[in-house]
Biopython code that builds the backbone (N, CA, C, O; Angstrom):
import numpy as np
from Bio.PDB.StructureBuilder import StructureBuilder

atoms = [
    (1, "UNK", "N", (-9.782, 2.266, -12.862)),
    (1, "UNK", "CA", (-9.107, 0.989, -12.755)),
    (1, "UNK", "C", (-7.605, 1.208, -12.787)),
    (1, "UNK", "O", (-7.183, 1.997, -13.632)),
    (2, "UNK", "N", (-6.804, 0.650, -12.026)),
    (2, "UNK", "CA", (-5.655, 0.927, -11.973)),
    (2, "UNK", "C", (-4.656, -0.268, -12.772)),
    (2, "UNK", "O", (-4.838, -1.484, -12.735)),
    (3, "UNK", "N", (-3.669, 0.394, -13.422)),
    (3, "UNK", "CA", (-3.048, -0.427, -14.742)),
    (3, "UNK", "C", (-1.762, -0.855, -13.757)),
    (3, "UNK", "O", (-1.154, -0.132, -12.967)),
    (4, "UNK", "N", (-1.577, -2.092, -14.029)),
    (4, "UNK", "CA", (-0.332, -3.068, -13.504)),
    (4, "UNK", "C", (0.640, -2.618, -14.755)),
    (4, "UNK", "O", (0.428, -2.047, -15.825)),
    (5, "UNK", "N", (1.877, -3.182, -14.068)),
    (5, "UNK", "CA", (2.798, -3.222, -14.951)),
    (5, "UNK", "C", (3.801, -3.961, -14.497)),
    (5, "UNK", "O", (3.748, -4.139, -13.280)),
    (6, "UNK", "N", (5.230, -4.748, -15.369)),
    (6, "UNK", "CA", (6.102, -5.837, -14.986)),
    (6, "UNK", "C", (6.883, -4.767, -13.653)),
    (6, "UNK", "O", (7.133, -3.594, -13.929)),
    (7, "UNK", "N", (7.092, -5.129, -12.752)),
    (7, "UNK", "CA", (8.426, -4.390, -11.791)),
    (7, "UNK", "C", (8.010, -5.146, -10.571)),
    (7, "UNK", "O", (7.237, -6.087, -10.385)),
    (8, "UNK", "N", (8.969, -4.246, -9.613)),
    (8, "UNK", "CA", (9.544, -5.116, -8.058)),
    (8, "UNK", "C", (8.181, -4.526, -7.111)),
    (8, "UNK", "O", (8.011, -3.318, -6.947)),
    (9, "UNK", "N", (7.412, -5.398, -6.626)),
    (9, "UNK", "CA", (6.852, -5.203, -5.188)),
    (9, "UNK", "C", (7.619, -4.889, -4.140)),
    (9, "UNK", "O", (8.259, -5.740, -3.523)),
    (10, "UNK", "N", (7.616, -3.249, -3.764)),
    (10, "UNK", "CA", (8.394, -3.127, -2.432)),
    (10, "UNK", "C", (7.817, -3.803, -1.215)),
    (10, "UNK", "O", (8.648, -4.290, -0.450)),
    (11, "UNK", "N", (6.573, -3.919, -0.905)),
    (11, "UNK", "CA", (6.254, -4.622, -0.214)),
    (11, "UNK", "C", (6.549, -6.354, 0.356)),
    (11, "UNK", "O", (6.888, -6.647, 1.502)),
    (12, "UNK", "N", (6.344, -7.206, -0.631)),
    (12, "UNK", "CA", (6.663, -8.099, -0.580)),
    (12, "UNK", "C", (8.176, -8.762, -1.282)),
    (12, "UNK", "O", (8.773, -9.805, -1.020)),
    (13, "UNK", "N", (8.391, -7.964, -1.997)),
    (13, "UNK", "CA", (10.087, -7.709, -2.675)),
    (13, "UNK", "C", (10.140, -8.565, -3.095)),
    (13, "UNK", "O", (10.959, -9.404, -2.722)),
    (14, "UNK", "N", (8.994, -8.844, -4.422)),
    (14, "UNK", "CA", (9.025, -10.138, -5.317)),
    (14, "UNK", "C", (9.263, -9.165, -6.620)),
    (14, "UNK", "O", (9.257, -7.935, -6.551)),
    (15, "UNK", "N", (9.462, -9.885, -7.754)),
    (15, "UNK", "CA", (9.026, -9.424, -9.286)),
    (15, "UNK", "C", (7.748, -9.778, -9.857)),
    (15, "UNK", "O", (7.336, -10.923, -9.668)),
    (16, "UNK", "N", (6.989, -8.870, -10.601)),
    (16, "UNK", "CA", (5.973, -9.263, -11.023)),
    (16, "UNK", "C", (5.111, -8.124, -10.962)),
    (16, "UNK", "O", (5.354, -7.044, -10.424)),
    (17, "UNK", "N", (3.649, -8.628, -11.824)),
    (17, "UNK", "CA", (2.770, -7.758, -12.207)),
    (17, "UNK", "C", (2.463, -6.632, -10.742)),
    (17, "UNK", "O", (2.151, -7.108, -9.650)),
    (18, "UNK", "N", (2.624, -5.065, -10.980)),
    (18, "UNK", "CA", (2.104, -4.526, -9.707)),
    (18, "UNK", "C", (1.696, -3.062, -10.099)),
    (18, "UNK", "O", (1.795, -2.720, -11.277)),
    (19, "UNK", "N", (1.229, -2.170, -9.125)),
    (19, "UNK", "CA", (0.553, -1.071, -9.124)),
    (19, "UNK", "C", (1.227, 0.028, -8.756)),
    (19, "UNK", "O", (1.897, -0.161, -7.741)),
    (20, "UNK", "N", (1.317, 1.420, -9.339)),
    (20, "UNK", "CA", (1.282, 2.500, -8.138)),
    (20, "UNK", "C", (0.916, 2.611, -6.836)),
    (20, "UNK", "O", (-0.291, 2.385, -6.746)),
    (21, "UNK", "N", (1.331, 2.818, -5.953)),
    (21, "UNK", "CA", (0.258, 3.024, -5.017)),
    (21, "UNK", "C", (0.511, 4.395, -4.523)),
    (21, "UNK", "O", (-0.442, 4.878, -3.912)),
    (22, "UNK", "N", (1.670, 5.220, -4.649)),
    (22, "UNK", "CA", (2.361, 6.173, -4.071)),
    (22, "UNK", "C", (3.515, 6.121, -3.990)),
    (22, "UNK", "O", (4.273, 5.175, -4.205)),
    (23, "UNK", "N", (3.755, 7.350, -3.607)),
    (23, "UNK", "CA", (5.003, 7.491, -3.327)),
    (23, "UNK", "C", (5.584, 7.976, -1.969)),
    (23, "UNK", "O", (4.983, 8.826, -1.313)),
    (24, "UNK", "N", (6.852, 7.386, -1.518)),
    (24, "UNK", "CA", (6.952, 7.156, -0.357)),
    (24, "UNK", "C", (8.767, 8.290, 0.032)),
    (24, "UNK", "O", (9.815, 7.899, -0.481)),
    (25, "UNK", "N", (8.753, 9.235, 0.701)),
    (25, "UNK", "CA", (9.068, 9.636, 1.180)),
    (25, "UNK", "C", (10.304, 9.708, 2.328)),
    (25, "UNK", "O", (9.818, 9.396, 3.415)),
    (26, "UNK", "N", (11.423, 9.948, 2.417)),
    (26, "UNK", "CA", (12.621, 9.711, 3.476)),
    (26, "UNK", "C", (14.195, 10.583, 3.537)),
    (26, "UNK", "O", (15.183, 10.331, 2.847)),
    (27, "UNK", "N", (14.091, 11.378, 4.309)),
    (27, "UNK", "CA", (15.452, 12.240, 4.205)),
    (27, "UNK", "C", (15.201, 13.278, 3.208)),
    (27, "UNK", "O", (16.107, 13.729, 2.507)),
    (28, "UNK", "N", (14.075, 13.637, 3.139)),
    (28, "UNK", "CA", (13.996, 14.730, 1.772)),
    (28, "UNK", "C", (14.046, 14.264, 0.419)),
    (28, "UNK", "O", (14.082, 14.975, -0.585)),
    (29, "UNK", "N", (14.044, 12.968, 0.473)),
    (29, "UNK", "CA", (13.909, 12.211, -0.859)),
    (29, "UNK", "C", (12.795, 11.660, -1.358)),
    (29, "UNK", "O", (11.985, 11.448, -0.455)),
    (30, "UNK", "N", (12.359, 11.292, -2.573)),
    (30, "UNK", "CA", (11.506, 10.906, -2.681)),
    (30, "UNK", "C", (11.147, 9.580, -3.883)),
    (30, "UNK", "O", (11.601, 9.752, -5.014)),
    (31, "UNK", "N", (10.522, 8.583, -3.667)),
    (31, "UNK", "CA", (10.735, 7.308, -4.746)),
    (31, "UNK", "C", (8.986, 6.731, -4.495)),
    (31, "UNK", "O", (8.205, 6.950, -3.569)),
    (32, "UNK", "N", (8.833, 5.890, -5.822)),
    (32, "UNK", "CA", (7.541, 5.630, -6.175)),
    (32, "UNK", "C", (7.664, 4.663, -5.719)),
    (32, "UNK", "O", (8.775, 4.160, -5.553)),
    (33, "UNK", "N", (5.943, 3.790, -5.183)),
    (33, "UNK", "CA", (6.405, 2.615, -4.460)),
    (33, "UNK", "C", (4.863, 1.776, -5.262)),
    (33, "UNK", "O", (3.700, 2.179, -5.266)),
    (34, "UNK", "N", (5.371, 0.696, -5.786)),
    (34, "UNK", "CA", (4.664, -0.262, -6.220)),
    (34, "UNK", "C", (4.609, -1.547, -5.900)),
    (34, "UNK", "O", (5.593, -2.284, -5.833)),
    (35, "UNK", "N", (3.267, -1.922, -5.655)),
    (35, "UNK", "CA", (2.766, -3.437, -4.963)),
    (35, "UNK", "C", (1.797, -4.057, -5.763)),
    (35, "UNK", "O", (0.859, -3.541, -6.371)),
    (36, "UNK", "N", (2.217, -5.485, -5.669)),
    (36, "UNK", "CA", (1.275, -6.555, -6.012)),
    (36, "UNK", "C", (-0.008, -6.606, -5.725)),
    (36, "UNK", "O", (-0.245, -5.833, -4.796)),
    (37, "UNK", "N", (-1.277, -7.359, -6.229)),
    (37, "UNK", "CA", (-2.775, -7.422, -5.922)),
    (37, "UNK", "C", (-2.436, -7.548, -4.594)),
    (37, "UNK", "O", (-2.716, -6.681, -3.767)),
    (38, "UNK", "N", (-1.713, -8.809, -4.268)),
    (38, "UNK", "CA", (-1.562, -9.419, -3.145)),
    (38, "UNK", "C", (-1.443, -8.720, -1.966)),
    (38, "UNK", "O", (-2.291, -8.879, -1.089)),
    (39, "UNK", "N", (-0.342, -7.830, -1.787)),
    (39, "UNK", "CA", (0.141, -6.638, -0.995)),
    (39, "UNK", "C", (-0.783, -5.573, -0.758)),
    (39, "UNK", "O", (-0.969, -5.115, 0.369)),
    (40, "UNK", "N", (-1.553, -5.035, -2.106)),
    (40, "UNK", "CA", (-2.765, -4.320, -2.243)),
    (40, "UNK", "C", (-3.883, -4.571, -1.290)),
    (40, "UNK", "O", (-4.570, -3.728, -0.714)),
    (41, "UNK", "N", (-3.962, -6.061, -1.208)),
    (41, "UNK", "CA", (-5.435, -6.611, -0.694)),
    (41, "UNK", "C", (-5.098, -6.471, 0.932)),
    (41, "UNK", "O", (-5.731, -6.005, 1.879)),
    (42, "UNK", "N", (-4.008, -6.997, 0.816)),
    (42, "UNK", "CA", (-3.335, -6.948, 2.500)),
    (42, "UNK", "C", (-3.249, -5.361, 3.263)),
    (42, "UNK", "O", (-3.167, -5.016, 4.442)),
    (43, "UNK", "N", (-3.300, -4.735, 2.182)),
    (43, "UNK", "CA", (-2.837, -3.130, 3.029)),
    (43, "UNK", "C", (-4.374, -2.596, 2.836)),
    (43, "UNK", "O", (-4.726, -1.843, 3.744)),
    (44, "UNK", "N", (-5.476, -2.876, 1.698)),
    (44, "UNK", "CA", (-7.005, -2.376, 2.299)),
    (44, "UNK", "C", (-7.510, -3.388, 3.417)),
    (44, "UNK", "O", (-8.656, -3.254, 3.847)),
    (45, "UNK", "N", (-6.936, -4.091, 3.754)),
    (45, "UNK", "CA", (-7.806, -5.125, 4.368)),
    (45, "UNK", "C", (-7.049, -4.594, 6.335)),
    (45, "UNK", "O", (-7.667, -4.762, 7.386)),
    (46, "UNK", "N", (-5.687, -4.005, 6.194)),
    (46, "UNK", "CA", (-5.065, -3.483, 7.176)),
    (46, "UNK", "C", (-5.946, -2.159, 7.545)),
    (46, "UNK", "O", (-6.531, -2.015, 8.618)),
    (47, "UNK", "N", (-5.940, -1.194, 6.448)),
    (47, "UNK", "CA", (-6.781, 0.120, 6.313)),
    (47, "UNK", "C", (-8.348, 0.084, 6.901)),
    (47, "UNK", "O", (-9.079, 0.922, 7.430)),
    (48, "UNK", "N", (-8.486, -1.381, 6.518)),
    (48, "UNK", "CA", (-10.546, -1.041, 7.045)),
    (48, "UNK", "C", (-9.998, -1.697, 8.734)),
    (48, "UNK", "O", (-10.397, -0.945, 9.624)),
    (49, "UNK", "N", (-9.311, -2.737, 9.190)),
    (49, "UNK", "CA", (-9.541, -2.864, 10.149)),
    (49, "UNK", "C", (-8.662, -1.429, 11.109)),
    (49, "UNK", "O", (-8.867, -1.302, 12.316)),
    (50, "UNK", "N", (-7.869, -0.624, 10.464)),
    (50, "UNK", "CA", (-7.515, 0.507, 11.598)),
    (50, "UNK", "C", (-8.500, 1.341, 11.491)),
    (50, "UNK", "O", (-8.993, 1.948, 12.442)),
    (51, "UNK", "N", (-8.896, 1.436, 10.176)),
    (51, "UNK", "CA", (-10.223, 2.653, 10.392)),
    (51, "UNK", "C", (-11.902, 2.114, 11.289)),
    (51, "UNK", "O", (-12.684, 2.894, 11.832)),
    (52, "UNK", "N", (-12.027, 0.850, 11.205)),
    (52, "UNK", "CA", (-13.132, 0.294, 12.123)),
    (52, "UNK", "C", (-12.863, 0.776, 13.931)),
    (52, "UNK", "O", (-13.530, 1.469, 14.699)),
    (53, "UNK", "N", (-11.373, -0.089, 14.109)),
    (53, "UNK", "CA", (-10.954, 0.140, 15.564)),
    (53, "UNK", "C", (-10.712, 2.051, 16.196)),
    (53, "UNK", "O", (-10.640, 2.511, 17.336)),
    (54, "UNK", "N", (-10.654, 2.673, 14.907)),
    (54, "UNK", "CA", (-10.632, 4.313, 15.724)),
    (54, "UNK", "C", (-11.915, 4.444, 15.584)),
    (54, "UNK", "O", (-12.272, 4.850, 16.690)),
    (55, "UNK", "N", (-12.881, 4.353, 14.894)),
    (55, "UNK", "CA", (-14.004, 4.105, 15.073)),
    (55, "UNK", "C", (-14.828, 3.908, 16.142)),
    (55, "UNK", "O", (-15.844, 4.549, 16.414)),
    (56, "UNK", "N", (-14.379, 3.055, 16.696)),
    (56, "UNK", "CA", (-15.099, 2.163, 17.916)),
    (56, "UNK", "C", (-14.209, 3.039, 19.353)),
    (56, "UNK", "O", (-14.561, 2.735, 20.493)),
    (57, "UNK", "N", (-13.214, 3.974, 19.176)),
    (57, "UNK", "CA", (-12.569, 4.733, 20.108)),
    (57, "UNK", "C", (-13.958, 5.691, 20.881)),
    (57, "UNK", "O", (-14.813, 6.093, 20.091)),
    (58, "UNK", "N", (-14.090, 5.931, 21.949)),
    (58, "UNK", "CA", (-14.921, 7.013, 22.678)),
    (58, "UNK", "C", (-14.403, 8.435, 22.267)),
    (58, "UNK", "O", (-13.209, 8.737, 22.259)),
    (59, "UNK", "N", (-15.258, 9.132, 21.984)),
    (59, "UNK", "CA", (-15.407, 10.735, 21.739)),
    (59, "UNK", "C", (-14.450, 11.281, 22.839)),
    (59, "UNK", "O", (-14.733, 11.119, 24.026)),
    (60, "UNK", "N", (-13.589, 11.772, 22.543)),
    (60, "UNK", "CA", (-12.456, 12.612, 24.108)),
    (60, "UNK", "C", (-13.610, 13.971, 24.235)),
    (60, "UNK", "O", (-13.430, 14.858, 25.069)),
]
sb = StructureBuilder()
sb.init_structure("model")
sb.init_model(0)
sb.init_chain("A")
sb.init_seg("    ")
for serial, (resi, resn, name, xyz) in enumerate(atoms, 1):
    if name == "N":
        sb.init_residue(resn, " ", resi, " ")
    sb.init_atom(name, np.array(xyz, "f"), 0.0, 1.0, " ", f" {name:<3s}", serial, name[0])
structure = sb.get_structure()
């Protein structure tokens, strides 16, 4: 189960309860990136529909 805690949703760039999700990467730098349920639900719900549609791609 993953533990919330008070800080900024990079995603939606609100304040409020949110998660680890990773860390995100740029110029050789590197910073932790935490999102809301909300943002959460939106990015598995993004994840199953890209992984369905390569799915449904023909064998090359």
């Amino acid at each position: 189960m993953s533990r919330f805690v008070q800080g900024w949703c990079l995603i939606g760039r609100h304040y409020g309860l949110v998660q680890f999700i990773g860390p995100v990467e740029s110029h050789g730098m590197r910073a932790p990136v935490y999102a809301c349920e909300g943002c959460c639900e939106y990015m598995r719900q993004y994840i199953r529909a890209n992984t369905a549609q390569r799915d449904q791609r023909p064998a090359v």
